[in-house]
C-alpha positions in Angstrom: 95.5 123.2 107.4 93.8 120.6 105.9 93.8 116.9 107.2 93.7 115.3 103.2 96.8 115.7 102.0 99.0 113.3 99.6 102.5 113.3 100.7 104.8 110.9 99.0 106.8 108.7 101.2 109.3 108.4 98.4 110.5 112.2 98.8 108.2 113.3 101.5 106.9 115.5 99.3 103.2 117.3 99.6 101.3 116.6 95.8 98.3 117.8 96.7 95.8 119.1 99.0 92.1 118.0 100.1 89.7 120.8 101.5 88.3 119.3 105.0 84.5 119.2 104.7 82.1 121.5 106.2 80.0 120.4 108.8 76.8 121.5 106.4 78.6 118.6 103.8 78.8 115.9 106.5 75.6 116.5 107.0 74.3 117.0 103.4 76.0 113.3 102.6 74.5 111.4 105.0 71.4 112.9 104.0 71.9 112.0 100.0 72.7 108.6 101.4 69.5 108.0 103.3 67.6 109.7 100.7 69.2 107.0 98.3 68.5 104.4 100.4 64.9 105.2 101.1 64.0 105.5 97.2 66.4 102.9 95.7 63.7 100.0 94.8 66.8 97.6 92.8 66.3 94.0 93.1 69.2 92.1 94.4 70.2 90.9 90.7 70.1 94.9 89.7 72.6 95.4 92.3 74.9 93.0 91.8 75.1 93.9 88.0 76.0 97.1 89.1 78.6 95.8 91.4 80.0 93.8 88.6 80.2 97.0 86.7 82.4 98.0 89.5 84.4 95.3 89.0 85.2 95.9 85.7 86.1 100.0 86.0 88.4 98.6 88.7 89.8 96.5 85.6 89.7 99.2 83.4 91.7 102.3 85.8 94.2 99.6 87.4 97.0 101.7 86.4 95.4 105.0 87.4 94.1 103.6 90.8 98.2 101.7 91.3 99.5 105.3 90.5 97.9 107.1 92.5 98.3 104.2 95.4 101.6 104.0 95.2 102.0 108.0 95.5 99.9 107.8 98.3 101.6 105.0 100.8 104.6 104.5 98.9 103.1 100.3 97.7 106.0 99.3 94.8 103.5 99.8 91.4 103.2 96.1 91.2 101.6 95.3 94.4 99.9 98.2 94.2 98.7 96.3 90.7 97.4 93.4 92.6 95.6 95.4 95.2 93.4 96.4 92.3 93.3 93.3 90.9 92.3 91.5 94.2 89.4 94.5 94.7 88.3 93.6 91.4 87.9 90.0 92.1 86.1 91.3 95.1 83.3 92.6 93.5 82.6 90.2 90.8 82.4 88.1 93.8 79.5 89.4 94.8 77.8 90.3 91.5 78.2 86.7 90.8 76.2 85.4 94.4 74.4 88.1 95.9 71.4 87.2 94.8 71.6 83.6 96.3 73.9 85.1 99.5 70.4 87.1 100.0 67.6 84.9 98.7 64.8 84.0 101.0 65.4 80.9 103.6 62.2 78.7 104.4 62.3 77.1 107.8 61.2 74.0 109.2 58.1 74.5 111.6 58.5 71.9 114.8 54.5 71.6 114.7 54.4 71.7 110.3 51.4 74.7 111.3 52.0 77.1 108.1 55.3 78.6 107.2 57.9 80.7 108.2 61.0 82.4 106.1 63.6 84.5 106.8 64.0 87.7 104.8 67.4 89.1 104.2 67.0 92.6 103.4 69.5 96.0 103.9 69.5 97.8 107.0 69.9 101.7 105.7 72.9 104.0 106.2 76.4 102.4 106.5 79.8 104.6 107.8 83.0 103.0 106.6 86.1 104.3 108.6 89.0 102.9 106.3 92.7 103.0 106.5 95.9 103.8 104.5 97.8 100.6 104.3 95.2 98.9 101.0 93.6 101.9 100.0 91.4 100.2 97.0 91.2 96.3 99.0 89.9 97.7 102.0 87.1 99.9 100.7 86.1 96.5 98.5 85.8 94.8 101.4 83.3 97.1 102.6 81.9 98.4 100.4 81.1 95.3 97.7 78.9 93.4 100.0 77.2 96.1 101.4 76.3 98.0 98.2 75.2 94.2 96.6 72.9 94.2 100.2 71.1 97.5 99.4 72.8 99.2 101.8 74.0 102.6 101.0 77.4 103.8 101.9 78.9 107.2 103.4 83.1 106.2 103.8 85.3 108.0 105.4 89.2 107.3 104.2 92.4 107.6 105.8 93.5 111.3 105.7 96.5 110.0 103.4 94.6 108.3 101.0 92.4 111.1 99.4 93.3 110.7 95.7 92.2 107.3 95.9 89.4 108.0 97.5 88.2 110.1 95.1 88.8 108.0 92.3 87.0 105.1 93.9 83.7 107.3 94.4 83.9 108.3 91.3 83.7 104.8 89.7 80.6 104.0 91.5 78.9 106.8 90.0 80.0 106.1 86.7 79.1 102.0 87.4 75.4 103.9 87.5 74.7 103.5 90.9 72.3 105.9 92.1 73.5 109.3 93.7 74.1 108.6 97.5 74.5 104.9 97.5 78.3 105.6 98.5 79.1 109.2 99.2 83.0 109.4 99.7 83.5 112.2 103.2 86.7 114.1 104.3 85.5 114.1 107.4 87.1 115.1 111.2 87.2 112.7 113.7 84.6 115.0 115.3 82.8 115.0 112.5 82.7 111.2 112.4 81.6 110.9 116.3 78.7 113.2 114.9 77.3 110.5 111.5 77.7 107.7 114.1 75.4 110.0 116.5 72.7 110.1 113.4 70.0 107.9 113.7 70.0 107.4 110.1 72.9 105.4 110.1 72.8 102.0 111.2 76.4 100.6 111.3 79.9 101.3 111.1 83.0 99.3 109.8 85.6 100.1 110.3 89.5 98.7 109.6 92.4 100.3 111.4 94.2 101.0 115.2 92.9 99.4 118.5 92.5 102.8 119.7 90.7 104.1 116.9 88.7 101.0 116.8 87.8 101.3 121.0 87.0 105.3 120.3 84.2 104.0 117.5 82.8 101.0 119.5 82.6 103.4 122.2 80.3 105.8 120.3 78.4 103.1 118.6 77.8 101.6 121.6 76.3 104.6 123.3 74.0 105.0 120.2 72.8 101.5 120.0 74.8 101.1 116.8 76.4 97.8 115.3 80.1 98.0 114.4 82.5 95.3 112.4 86.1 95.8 113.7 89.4 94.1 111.5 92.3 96.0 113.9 95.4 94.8 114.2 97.5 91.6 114.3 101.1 90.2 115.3 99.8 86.8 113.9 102.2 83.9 114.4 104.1 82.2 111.9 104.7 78.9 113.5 107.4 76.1 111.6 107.1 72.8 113.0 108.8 70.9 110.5 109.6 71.4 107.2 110.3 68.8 103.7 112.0 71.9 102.0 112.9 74.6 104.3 114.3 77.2 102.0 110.8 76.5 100.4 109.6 77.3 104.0 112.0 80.4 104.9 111.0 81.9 101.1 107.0 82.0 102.4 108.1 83.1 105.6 109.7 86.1 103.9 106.6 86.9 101.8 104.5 86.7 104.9 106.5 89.5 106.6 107.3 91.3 103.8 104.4 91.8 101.7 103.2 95.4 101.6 106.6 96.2 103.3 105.2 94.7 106.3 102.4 96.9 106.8 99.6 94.2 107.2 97.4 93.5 110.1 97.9 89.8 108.8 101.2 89.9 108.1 102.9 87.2 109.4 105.0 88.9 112.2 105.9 86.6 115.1 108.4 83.5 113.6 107.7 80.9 116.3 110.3 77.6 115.1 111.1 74.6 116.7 114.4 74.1 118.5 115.7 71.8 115.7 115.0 74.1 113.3 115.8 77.4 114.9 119.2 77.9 114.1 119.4 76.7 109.9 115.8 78.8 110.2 117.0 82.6 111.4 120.1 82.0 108.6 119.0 81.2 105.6 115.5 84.3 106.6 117.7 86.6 108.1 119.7 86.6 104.7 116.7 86.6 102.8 114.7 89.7 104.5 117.9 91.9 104.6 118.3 91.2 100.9 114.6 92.3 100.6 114.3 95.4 97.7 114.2 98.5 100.3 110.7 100.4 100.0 109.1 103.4 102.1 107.5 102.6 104.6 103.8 105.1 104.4 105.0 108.3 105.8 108.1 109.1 107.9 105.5 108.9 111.3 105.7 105.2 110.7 109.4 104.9 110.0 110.0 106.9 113.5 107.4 104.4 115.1 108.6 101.6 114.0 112.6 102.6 114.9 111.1 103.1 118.2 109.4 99.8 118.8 112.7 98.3 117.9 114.9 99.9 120.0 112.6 99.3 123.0 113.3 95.4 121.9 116.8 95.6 121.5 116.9 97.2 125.1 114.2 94.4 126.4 117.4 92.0 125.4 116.6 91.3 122.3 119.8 91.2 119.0 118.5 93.0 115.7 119.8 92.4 112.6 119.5 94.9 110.2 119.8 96.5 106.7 121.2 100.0 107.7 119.8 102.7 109.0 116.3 104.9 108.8 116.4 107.6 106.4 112.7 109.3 106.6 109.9 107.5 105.9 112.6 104.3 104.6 113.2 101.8 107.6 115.9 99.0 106.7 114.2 95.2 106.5 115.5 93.6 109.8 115.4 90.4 112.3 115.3 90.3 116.2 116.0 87.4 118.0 117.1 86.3 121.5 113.4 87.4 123.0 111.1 84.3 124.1 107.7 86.5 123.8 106.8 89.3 122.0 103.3 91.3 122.3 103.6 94.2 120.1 102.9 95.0 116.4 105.4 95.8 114.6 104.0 97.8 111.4 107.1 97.4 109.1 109.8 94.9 107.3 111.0 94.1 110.6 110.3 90.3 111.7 110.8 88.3 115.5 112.1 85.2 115.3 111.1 83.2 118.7 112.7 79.4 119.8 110.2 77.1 120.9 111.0 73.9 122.6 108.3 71.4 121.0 104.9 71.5 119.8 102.6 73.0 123.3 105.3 75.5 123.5 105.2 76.9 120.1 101.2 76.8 120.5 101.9 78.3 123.8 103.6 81.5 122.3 101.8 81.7 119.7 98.4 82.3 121.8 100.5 84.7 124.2 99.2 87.6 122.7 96.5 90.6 122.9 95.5 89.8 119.3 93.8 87.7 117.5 93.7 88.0 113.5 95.4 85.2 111.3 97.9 82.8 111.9 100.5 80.3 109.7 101.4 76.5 110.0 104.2 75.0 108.8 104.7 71.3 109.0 105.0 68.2 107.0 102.6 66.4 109.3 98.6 66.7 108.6 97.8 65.6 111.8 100.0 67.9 113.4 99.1 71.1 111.2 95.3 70.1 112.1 96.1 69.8 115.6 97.4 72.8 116.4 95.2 74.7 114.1 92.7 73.5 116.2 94.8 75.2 119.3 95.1 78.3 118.0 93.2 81.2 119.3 93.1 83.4 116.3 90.0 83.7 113.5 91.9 82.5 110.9 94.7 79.8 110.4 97.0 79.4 106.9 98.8 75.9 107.0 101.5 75.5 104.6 101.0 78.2 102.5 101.0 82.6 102.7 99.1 84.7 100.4 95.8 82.3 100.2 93.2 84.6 101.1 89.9 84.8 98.6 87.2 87.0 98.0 84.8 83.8 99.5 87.0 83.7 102.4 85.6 85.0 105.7 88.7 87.4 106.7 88.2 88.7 110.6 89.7 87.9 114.1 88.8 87.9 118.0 90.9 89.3 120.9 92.1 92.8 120.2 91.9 92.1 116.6 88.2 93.1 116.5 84.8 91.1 115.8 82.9 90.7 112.8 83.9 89.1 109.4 84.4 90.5 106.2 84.7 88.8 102.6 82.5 85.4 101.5 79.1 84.7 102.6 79.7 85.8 106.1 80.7 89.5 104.9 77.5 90.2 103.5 75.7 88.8 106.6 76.7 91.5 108.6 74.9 94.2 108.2 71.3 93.0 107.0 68.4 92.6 109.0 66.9 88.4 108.7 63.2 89.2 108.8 61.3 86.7 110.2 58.0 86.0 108.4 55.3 83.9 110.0 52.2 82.4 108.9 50.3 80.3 110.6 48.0 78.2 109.0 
């Protein structure tokens, strides 16, 4: 039985089927895309046209890459609209600044004795090990810097998400990029351990699990290979103070609801001060059980997610909830009454925490194994600055959800991984700054 299947979460449904690859195709791809990265001789402004090309066949297919998204993970067709839109944005980002992201830096010599500059130039081979939950965002994350670097790209998607994935591959070859510069794989987890093995390749990103992001630093590691991790997140939501709280409760919502909750940045843990609490868990608690019910991606998550809740409610905890699971649809709900929380929870369910004052809200917030994004809420500057400051996660929102960016540096620390993706710092990742030397 194959692993690449399309199973609607709406209906549970099978649509279609993906053959597995053969070893011999593994193999044969991550030869095409060495071979393509040995003879591809494109300066950076060649690339980054073609990237922008990209771009614009994202534009073109949005409905045809939302369908087939939604069918995939069950995203409502609007978001799954956006997701395009915000892949799209992606790589015109870096059509429109690779070329200076990657131009030549001189550097200042202590004794002035000739001249030295660094070189930014592509490192080879590149495995992508992508996930399910943004099935076009994640690969353009990837795969927009990387491609613009010279880089060349074998990716590997989540077994769910094969349509897309074919789709996707397909509009770099018909952006003109040259065969092998991204070679799409449906790959075994064996079969991955083995490309990492390769000597051609030279790095692996990869989004998804703590386990499955351990397993690949563990290989990488033993091959001497560089890896960019984005795993998960239970990033705290922290309300301090507020000039219009329904204003307040309304991005709350959006944080935890977005993509049905199934964001590593999502925010998850609500951490409010005592003399907000109570008007707080009201006015949200009505607002996320009114929240349109959606699947969640496959009844595996729905189960997961029932568990994880039912493990709080025994821990002491009081849900509030929308009904009841029916397959792969899990009711929005609320759990309160706990004073720390350490799990993710990969769904429309949210945990709403009391905090005493300012060091305890910071306190719960960094009382966690992860480390991805984090939200502010607070009338006061100096008080939003000040705990930002505190926090211990790679990325901080204050006052405001949904205000990520394709020049945004997007990554965390902890359990959440290492390595950045998006802006400047995503395409910085995988090059190698050649140090050039002349001496006088």
């Amino acid at each position: 039985m194959s692993l690449y299947q399309v199973v609607d979460p709406a209906t549970g449904a099978v649509v279609r089927t993906y053959p597995t690859a053969t070893d011999a195709e593994v193999a044969a791809a991550v030869s095409a895309a060495h071979e393509a990265y040995q003879a591809w001789q494109a300066t950076a402004a060649e690339r980054a046209a073609l990237v922008g090309r990209v771009a614009a066949l994202h534009t073109e297919r949005r409905e045809e890459l939302a369908r087939t998204i939604q069918q995939e993970m069950g995203k409502p067709y609007e978001d799954a609209l956006g997701e395009v839109d915000f892949s799209a944005s992606i790589y015109q980002f870096y059509a429109d600044n690779a070329a200076e992201f990657l131009a030549d830096e001189q550097i200042t010599l202590l004794d002035g004795d000739g001249s030295a500059v660094i070189q930014r130039r592509p490192v080879g081979v590149l495995l992508g090990i992508m996930p399910w939950n943004y099935p076009a965002y994640q690969i353009a994350r990837f795969a927009g810097p990387n491609l613009a670097a010279g880089n060349t790209i074998v990716l590997k998607h989540a077994p769910q998400c094969p349509s897309s994935a074919a789709l996707i591959e397909k509009i770099f070859a018909d952006a003109g990029f040259p065969p092998g510069a991204y070679v799409n794989i449906y790959a075994t987890n064996e079969q991955v351990e083995q490309v990492i093995a390769d000597p051609r390749v030279r790095g692996v990103s990869l989004t998804g699990s703590e386990r499955a992001g351990a397993a690949v630093a563990e290989i990488a590691g033993r091959h001497l290979k560089k890896v960019v991790l984005e795993l998960g997140g239970s990033d705290p939501f922290i309300v301090l103070g507020s000039d219009d709280l329904d204003a307040t409760v309304a991005a709350a919502v959006t944080a935890r609801v977005d993509n049905n909750g199934q964001a590593c940045n999502a925010g998850k843990r609500f951490i409010v001060h005592q003399d907000l609490y109570d008007a707080f868990v009201d006015r949200f608690t009505a607002a996320v059980l009114a929240t349109p019910a959606a699947p969640l991606s496959s009844a595996a998550a729905a189960v997961r997610l029932e568990e994880q809740v039912a493990d709080a409610v025994a821990g002491g905890a009081t849900l509030a909830s929308a009904g009841e699971r029916e397959g792969a649809w899990y009711p929005p709900g609320v759990l309160t009454g706990l004073e720390s929380f350490h799990e993710e929870l990969f769904g429309p369910v949210a945990v709403v925490i009391r905090a005493r004052d300012e060091d305890h809200a910071v306190e719960i917030a960094n009382d966690s194994p992860y480390g991805l994004g984090s939200y502010v809420f607070t009338g006061d500057p100096a008080q939003a600055r000040r705990v930002a400051d505190r926090l211990d996660t790679g990325m901080v929102f204050i006052n405001g959800v949904g205000a990520e960016g394709p020049e945004l540096p997007f990554g965390g620390v902890k359990r959440s991984g290492f390595g950045r993706e998006l802006g400047r710092y995503g395409i910085e990742e995988f090059l190698n700054r050649k140090l050039i030397r002349t001496v006088a």
